[in-house]
Every structure is written in C-alpha cells, then in structure tokens.
N, C-alpha and C positions, 0 to 999 in steps of 0.2 A: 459548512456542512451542518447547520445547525435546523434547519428547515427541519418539523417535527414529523414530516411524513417518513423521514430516514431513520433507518434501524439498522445499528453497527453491529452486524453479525456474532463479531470477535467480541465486542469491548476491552477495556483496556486493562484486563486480568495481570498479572505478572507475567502470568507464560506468552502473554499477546506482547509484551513490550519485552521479554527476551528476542525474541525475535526480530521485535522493530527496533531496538537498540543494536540487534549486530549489525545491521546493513550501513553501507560505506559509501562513499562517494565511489570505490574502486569495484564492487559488489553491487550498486544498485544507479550507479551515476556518469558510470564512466561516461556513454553516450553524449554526454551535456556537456562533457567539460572544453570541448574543444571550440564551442559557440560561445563561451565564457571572455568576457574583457574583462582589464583590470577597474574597469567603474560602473561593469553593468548592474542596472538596477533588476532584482529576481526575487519576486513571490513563491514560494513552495506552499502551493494547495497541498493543503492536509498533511502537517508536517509532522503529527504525532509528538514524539517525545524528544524533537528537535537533534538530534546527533548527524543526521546528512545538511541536516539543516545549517549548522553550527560551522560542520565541513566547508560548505560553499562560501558559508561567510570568508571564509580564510585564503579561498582561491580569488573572490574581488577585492583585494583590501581598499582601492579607490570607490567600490560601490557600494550599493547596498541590501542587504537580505531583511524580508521579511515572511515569517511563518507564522500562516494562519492553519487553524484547525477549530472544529465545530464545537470541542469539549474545552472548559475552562478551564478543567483537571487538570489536564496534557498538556494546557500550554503554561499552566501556572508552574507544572513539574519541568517544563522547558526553558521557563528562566530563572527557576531556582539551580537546572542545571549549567544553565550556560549565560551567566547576566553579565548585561551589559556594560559590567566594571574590566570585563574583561572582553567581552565581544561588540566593540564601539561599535561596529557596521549592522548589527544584530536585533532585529526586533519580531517578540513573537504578540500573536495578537489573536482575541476568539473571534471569527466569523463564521457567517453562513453566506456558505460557497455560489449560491444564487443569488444573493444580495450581499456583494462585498463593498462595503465602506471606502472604495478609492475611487478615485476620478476616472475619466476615459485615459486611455493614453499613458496612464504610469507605468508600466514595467518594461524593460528592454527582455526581459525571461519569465517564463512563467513555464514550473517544472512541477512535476506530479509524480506519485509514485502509489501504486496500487489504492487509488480512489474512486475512479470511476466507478470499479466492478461494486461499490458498495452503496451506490446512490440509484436511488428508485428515477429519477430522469439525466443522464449523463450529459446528453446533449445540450440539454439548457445549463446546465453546469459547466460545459464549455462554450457556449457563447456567452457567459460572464465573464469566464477568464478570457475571453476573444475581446472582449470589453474595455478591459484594463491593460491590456498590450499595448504598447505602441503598432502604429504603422508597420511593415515589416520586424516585427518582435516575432519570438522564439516559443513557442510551446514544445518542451520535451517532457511527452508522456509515456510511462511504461506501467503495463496489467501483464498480472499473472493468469495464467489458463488453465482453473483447476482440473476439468472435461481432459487438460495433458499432461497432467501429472504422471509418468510413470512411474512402480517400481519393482521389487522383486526382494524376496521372493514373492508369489503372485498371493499373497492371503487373501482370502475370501471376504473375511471381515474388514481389511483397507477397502476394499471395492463396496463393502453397507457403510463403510467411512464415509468416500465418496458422494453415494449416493442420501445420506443423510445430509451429509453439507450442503446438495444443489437443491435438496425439498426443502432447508430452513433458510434460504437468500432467497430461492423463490419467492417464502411464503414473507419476507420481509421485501418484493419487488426489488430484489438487487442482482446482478447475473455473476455469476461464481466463476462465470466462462470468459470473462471481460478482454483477455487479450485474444481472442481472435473477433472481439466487435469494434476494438479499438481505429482502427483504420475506418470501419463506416463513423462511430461516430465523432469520429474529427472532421472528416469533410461531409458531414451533416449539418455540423459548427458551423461550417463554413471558412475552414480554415485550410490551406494551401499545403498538400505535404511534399515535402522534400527528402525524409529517409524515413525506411524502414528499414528493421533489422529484427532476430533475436536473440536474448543471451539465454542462455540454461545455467539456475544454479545446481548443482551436483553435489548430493551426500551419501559418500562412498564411504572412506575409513573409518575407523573404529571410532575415533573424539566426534566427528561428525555424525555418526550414525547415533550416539547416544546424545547428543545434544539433539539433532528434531527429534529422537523417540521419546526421549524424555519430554521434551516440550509438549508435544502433540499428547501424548499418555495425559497431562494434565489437563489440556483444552478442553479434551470431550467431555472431562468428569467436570470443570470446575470453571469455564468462560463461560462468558453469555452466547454460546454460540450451546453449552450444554443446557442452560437456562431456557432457551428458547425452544430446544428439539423438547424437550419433557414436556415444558406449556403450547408449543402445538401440539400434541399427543402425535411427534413423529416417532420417538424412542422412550425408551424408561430405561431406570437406574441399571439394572440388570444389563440392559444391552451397551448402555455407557461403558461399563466396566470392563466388559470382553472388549470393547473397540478399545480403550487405553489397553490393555492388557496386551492387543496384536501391536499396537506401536512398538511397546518396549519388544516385544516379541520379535519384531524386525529388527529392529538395532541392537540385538546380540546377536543376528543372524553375520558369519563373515563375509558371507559372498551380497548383504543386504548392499543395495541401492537405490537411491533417490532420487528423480529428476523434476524441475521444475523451469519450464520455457517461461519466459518473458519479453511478450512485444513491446517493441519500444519507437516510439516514432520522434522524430522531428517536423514541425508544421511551423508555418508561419502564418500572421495575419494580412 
C-alpha cells in the first residue's frame, strides 16, 4: 500500500494501533479460520502492527505467514514485536499492495482486514492479490461500514463525527463506507464468492465503553485523521475538542452503546 496516491486516514498515532492491537484472530478472524491447513501458505495485506498476524502463524505451524503493509514503521515495529527467533513461520515485509514483490501463484490465503475502505482504487488492489493466489486459493476479506455505525445515546455531535470522517476519506479518495462495497468490489476483481456474512463488534459495559471513548476522545484531537480535517479546512481546533469531549461524554453514559457491522466474505480465484 505504499502507492503515493494513498492517504491513511488514521495513521499510525497510538490511539490507531490500540485499536489495531486489540483485534484477535477470535474478534477479527474467526471467519478464516476454518479454510486454514496445517501448511497453508497466507499473505495478510496490510497487516499493521502484526498481532492477528503473528496469531495465524500459530494456527499453520506446517506453513507459512507473511505480512505485508505499506509503512516500514509498522512493519519494523512488527518484528521487533514478533521476530522470527521465535515465530519461524513468520515474515513481515514493506510493500505496495498494487505491486507486490511475489510471483503468480504463491499464496494458498490471502486475508485482509479493513484495507480496502482505505485505498483510492480497491479493485486493482484486488486483482493483485488475485495475482498472487494460487488457483482456487482463499481471499478472506472484511471492511467495516462507517455509514452503520450505530449508537446511543443519540449525540448530535457523534453524527458531525460522522460526518466529518466521510468529508476527510472522501477528500483522501478513500470510501469510509467499504463494507457494504465490499461484495461489488471482489467480483469486479474477478474473484468467485463463496460466503458472505456479518459480524458486529458491540461496546456496551462500562471497561468497554471507556476504552473506544477514550480512544476515539484522542483520534479527533491528535491522529492524522485530526491533522487532515484542520488542513482541509473541514473542522478547527475548537470543533475537534467538543467532538473528543462527546466521545468521553458517551462512555460515562450507562445505558451508552456501540455497534459496528463488519462484512466479511470468502472468495476464491
């Protein structure tokens, strides 16, 4: 993903990789795991800060993993976290997701997790990865659908959240809304589906409602997703700060609630 027309919303703040380090194989992977052998070979496009990553390696121990992501950062922090003194099957590596450095035909998997919604062409992003599959090989992809995020109580200011979040992916040619496009663009790919589903994550009680408030309370003031809304002249400082303010605002709320759908497909080549 290293193609310079792409602009990572998020970037990789602290608050952006609490987030990406809680997701699990059981939270973000389950779907995948039952196409899994004990020697399949599986690429993770955009593996971030490598912990689902790391996970899989564990469920092939005959195979082998490799994680690529666009940032050298991320992936240098990925085998500082997880090197290969201890994860033999394990390699993380930088690429750009439209021009990946493997032959035709190498991967029996190739799994994704909230990447599409952040690339200005998704679809030639997946006819790479259609690329590097084998023959009937495994694409298991899943996007979030910010457009269905609900929650409650209904604050006025989550919904200029919202709607600031879809004006700066816009204006970075990225779609916020990625998992209800997900299904067109796999078989745009040209890629054969075989399941669809959704999972919803849910943050209801108390530890969870204060871990996303907290989290999110610090994205709007201090990610590049805050960075970018000021330098398009979508928000200023002022309006940043009431939007953190309703985050934590919600999660002291008891009756607060969270939802977030996640399509997930299965496709073959």
């Amino acid at each position: 993903m290293k193609n310079q027309e792409n602009v990572y919303t998020h970037g990789h703040h602290e608050s952006v990789l609490q987030s990406h380090k809680w997701r699990t194989v059981e939270n973000s992977a389950k779907f995948l795991v039952k196409h899994l052998q004990r020697n399949s070979i599986l690429l993770d496009a955009g593996c971030g800060p490598g912990n689902i990553t790391a996970e899989i390696s564990e469920l092939i121990p005959d195979g082998k993993v490799v994680g690529v992501d666009y940032s050298t950062e991320i992936i240098n922090q990925a085998r500082r976290d997880y090197p290969d003194s201890e994860y033999e099957n394990l390699e993380f590596k930088p690429a750009d997701i439209y021009q990946l450095d493997f032959a035709d035909d190498t991967f029996d998997v190739v799994y994704m997790h909230q990447v599409l919604q952040h690339l200005r062409d998704p679809v030639s992003a997946l006819v790479e990865l259609r690329r590097v599959l084998k023959p009937g090989g495994i694409l298991a992809s899943r996007e979030a659908d910010n457009g269905a995020f609900t929650w409650y109580p209904e604050l006025p200011a989550l919904d200029r959240w919202r709607e600031l979040y879809r004006d700066v992916t816009q204006r970075n040619h990225a779609e916020s809304n990625g998992g209800r496009f997900l299904k067109a663009w796999v078989l745009q790919a040209g890629f054969h589906l075989q399941e669809i589903g959704c999972d919803t994550w849910v943050f209801s009680d108390e530890s969870d409602r204060t871990w996303w408030g907290n989290l999110w309370s610090r994205r709007v003031k201090e990610s590049d997703f805050a960075k970018q809304a000021l330098d398009y002249g979508f928000s200023n400082p002022r309006e940043l700060e009431d939007l953190s303010a309703a985050f934590l605002d919600w999660s002291k709320d008891p009756t607060g609630l969270w939802t977030i759908p996640n399509m997930q497909i299965i496709a073959t080549k």
